[in-house]
C-alpha positions in Angstrom: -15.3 -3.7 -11.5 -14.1 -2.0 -8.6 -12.7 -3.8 -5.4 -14.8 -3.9 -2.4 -14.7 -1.5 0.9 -13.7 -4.4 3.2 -11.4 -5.8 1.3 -7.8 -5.9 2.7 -5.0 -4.4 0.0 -1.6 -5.9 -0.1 1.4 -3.7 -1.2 4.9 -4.9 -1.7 8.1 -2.9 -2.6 10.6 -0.4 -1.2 10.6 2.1 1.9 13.3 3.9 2.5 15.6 2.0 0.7 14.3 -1.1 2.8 12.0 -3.7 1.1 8.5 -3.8 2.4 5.3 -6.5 2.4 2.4 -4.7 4.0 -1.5 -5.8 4.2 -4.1 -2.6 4.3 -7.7 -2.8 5.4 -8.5 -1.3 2.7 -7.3 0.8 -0.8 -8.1 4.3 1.1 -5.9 3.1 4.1 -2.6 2.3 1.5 -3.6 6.2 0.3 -3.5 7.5 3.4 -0.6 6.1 4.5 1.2 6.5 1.2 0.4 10.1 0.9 1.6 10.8 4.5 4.9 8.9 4.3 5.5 9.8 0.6 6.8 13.2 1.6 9.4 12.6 3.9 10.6 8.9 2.4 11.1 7.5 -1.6 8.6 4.8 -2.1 8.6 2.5 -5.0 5.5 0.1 -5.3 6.4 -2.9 -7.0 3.0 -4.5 -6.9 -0.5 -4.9 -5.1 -3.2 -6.9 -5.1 -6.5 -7.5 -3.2 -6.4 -10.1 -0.7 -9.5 -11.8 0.9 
């Protein structure tokens, strides 16, 4: 089943070498964001989740 549009996505783990907690609108939102930071900065996801 896949998660809904609206729902807001909650990623935890490291930026830059500095932990990070971060709520998304949405799963495309985390992409976009990942894919334009993952070039220039080492990210390591830990864990997400869907959050309502």
């Amino acid at each position: 089943m896949q998660a809904e549009q609206n729902t807001a996505f909650r990623v935890w783990g490291m930026f830059a070498g500095e932990r990070f907690d971060r709520e998304f609108p949405s799963v495309a939102a985390w992409r976009a964001w990942r894919r334009i930071n993952e070039t220039r900065y080492d990210i390591e996801v830990y864990g997400m989740k869907s959050v309502n």
